[in-house]
LUMBA-384788 format. One record per residue: residue number from 1; residue in one letter; z, x, y of N, C-alpha, C in turn. Coordinates in pm, whole numbers. Each point is the difference from the previous one (the first is absolute). Example, Ala and Ser with C-alpha at 12.3 -4.5 7.8 and 13.67 -1.06 7.14 Angstrom:
# residues 2
REC  seq  type    n_up  n_east  n_north   ca_up  ca_east  ca_north    c_up  c_east  c_north
REC    1     a     780    1319     -569       0      -89       119       0      90      120
REC    2     s     -72     -35      105       6       82       119      73     -77      109
This chain:
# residues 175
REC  seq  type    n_up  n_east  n_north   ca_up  ca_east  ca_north    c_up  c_east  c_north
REC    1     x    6226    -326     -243     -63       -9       131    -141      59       -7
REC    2     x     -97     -69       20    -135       38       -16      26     137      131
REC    3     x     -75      80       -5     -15      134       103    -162     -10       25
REC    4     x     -98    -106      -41     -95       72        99     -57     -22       92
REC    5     x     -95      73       82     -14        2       138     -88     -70       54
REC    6     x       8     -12      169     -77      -63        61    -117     113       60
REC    7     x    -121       9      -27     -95       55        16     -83     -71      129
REC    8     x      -4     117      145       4      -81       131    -108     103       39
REC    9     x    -128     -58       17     -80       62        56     -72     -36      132
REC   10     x     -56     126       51      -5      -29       172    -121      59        7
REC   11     x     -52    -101       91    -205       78         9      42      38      195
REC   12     x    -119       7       52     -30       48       102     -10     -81      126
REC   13     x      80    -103      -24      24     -156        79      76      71      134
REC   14     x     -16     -79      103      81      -21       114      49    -119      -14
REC   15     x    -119    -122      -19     106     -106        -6     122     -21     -126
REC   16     x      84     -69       60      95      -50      -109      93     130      -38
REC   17     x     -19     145       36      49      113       -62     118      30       80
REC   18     x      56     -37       92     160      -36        53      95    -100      -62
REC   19     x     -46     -83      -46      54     -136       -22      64      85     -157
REC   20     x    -109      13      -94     -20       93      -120      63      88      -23
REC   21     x      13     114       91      70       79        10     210     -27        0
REC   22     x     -31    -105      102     157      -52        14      29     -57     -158
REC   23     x    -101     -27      -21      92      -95      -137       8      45     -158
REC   24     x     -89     142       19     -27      118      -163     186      -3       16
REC   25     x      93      62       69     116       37       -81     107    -130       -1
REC   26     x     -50     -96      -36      79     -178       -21      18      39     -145
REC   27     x     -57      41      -51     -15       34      -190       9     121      -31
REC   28     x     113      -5     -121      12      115       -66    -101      76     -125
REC   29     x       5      74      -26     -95       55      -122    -143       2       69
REC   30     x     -31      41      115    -121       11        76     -76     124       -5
REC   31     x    -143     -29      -49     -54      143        44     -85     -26      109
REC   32     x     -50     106       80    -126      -31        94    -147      83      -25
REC   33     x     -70     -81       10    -108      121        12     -83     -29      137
REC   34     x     -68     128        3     -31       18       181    -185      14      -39
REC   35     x     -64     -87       10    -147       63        28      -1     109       98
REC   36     x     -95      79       18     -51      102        87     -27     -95       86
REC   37     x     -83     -52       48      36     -125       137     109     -66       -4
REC   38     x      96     -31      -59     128      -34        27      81     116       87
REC   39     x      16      92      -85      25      111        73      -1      19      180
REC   40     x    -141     -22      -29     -26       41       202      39    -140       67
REC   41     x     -15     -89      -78       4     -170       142     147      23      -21
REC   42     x     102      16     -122     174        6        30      -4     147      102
REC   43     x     -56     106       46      42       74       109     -77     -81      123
REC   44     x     -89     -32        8     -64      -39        77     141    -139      128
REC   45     x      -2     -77     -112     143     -124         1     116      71        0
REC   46     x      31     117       -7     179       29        22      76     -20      -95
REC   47     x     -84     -60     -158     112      -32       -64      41      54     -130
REC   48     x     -40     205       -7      15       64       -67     132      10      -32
REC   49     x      90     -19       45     162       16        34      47    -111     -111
REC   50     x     -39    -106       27       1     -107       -49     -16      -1     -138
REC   51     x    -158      50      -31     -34       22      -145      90     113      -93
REC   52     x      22      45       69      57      147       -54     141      23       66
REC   53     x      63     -83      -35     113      -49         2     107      88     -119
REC   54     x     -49     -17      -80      58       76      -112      40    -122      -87
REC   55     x       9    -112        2      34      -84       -75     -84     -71     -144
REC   56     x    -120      65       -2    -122      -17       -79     -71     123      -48
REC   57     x     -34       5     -117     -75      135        10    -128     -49       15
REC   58     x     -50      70       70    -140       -3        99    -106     116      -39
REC   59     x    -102     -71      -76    -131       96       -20    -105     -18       30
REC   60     x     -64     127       65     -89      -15        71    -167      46      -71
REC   61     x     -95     -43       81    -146       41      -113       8     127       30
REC   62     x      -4      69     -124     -10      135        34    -166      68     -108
REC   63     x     -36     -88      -90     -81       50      -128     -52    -149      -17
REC   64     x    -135      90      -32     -85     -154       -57      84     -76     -104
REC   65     x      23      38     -104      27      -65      -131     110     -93       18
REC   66     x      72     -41      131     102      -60        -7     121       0     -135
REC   67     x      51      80       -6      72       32      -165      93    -129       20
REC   68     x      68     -12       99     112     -118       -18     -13    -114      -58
REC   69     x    -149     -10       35     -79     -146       -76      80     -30     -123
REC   70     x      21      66      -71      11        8      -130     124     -77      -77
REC   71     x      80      43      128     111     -104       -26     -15    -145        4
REC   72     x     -90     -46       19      -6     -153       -12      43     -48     -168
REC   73     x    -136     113      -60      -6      -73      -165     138     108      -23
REC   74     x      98      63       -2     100       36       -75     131    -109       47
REC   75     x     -48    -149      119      93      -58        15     120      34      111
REC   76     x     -30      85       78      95       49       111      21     -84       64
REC   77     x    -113    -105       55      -5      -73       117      -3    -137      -29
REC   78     x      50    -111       75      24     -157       -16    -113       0      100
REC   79     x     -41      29      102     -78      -43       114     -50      80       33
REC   80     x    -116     -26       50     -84       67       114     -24     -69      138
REC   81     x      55      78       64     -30      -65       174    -105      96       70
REC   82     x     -70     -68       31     -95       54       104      -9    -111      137
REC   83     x      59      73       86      56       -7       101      -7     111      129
REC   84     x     -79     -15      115    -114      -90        26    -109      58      -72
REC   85     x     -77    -118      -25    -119      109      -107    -138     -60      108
REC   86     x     -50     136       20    -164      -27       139     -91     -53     -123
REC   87     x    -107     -26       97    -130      -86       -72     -76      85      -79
REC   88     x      -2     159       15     -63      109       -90      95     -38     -145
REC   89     x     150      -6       41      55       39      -210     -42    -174       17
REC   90     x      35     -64       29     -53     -149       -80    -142       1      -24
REC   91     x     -83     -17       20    -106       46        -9     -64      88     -150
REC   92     x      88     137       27      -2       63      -125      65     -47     -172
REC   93     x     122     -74      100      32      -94      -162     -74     -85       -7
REC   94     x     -73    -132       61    -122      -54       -52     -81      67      -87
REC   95     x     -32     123       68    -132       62       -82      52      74      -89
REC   96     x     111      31      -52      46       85      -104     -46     141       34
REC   97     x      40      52      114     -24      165        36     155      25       14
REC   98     x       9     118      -53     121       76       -60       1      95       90
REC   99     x      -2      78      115     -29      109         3     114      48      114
REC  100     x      89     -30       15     122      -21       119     118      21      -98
REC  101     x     119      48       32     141      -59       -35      35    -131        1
REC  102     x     -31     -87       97      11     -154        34     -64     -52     -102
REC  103     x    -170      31      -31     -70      -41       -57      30      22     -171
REC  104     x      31      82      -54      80       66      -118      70     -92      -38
REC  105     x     122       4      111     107      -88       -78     -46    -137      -28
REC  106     x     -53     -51      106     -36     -185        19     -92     -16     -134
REC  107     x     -53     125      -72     -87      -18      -152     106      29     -131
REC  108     x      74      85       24      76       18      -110     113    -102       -7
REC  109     x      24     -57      113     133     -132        22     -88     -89     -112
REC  110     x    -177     -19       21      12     -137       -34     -32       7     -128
REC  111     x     -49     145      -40     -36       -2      -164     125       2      -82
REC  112     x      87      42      114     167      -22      -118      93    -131       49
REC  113     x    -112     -92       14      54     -120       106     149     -25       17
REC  114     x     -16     123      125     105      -11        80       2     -82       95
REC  115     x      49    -103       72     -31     -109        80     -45     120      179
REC  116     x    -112     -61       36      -8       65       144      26    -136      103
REC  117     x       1      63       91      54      -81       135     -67      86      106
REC  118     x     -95     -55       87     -75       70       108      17     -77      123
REC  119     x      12      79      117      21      -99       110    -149     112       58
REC  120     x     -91    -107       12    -104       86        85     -35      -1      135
REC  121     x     -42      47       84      -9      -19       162     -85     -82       41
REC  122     x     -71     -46      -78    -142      -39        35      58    -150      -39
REC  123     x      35    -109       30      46     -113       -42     -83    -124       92
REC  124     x     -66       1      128     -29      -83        33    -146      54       98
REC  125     x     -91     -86       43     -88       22        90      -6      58      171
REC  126     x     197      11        2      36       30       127     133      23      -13
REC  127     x      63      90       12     145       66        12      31     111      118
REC  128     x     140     -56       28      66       72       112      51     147      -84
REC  129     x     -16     115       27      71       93       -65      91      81      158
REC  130     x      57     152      -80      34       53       131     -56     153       14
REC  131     x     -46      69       25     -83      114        17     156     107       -1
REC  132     x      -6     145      -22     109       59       -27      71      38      111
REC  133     x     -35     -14      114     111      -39       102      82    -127       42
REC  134     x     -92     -83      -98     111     -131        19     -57    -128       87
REC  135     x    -133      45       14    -142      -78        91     -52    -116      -75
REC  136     x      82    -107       52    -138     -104      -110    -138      23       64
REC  137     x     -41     -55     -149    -168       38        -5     -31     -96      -73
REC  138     x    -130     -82      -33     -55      -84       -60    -102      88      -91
REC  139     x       8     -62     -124     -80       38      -138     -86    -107      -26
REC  140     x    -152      57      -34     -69      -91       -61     -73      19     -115
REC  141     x     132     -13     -127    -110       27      -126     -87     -74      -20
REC  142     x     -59     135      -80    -164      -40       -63     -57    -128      -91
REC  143     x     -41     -97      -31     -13      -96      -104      31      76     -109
REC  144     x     -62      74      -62     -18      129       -88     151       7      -28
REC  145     x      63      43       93     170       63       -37      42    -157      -48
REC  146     x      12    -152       92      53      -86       -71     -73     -65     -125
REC  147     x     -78      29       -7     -47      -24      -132      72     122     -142
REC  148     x     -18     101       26      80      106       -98     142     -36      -18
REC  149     x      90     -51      116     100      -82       -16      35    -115     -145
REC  150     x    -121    -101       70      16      -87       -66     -66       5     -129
REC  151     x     -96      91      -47       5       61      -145      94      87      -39
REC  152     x      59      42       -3     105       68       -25     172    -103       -8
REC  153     x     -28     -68       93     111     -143       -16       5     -38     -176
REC  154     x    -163      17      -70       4      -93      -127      14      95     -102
REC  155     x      22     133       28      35       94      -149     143     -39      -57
REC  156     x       6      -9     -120      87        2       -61     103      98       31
REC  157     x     136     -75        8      92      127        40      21      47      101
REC  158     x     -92     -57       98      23       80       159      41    -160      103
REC  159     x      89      32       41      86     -112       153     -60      57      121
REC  160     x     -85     -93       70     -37       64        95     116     -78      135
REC  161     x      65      45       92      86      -23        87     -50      -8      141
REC  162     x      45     -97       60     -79       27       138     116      37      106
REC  163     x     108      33       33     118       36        40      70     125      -34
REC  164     x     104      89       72      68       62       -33     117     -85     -101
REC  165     x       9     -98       70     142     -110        -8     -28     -92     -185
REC  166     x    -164       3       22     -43      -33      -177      -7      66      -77
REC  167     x      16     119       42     -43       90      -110     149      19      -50
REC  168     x      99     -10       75     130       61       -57      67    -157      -49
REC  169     x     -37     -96        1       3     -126       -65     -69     -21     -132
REC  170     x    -148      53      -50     -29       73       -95      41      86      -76
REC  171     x      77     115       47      44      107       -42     109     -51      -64
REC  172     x      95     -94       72     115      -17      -102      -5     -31     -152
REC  173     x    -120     -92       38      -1      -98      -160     -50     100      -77
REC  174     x     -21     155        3       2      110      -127     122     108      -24
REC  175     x      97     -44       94     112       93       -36     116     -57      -79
């Protein structure tokens, strides 16, 4: 039985980060990691309880150097999910800036091409989201953000997802 893990990372999203949240403990062998803006938008959203569940071990940025990175090239991990990932970490994986936990892993996944899978927020010129009381609100990303999208669509190794519901339709075909 292969044992290794699903590597599930979380940026500083509101959108999509309920849906996300419901569906991290569907899979076993899960780790999480929490950006420092992940952190505050899951208290912000209510859904610390959720994350920290106990069913995942869950690490949070605590130190520049991201040490966990590391596990990519010793083979720990089948996947990387980044899930919801904002227009700052996409962005930063375009440009190859390292300087995040999010950002860490999404570089060491691909130099030990580990397959990534990103569902990013920024997907269209106009989206309904819900503000953290539960308020729809209308989003209007930047050209800029859908363009970093859609460069980032053509790296090798990375699935970009436009759904909660695709991404875990993606996800299967690596377990």
């Amino acid at each position: 039985m292969d044992e290794k893990r699903i590597a599930w990372a979380i940026t500083g999203a509101g959108h999509f980060l309920a849906e996300c949240a419901e569906r991290l403990y569907r899979y076993e062998n899960l780790d999480v990691f929490l950006s420092r803006a992940a952190e505050e938008v899951v208290r912000m959203y209510r859904l610390k309880e959720t994350i920290y569940s106990g069913r995942a071990r869950v690490y949070r940025e605590t130190v520049a150097s991201a040490p966990h990175a590391g596990r990519f090239s010793k083979g720990t991990y089948r996947v990387l999910v980044v899930a919801p990932a904002t227009s700052n970490s996409v962005a930063k994986f375009v440009h190859g800036i390292s300087d995040t936990l999010v950002t860490n892993l999404f570089a060491q996944a691909g130099k030990s091409r580990v397959p990534i899978i990103v569902l990013p927020t920024d997907l269209a010129p106009e989206m309904d989201s819900l503000d953290p009381r539960g308020e729809p609100i209308k989003v209007y990303p930047r050209p800029i953000d859908l363009e970093n999208v859609q460069r980032l669509a053509q790296f090798p190794g990375v699935s970009i997802v436009r759904s909660p519901e695709e991404l875990e339709t993606c996800l299967v075909t690596f377990l």
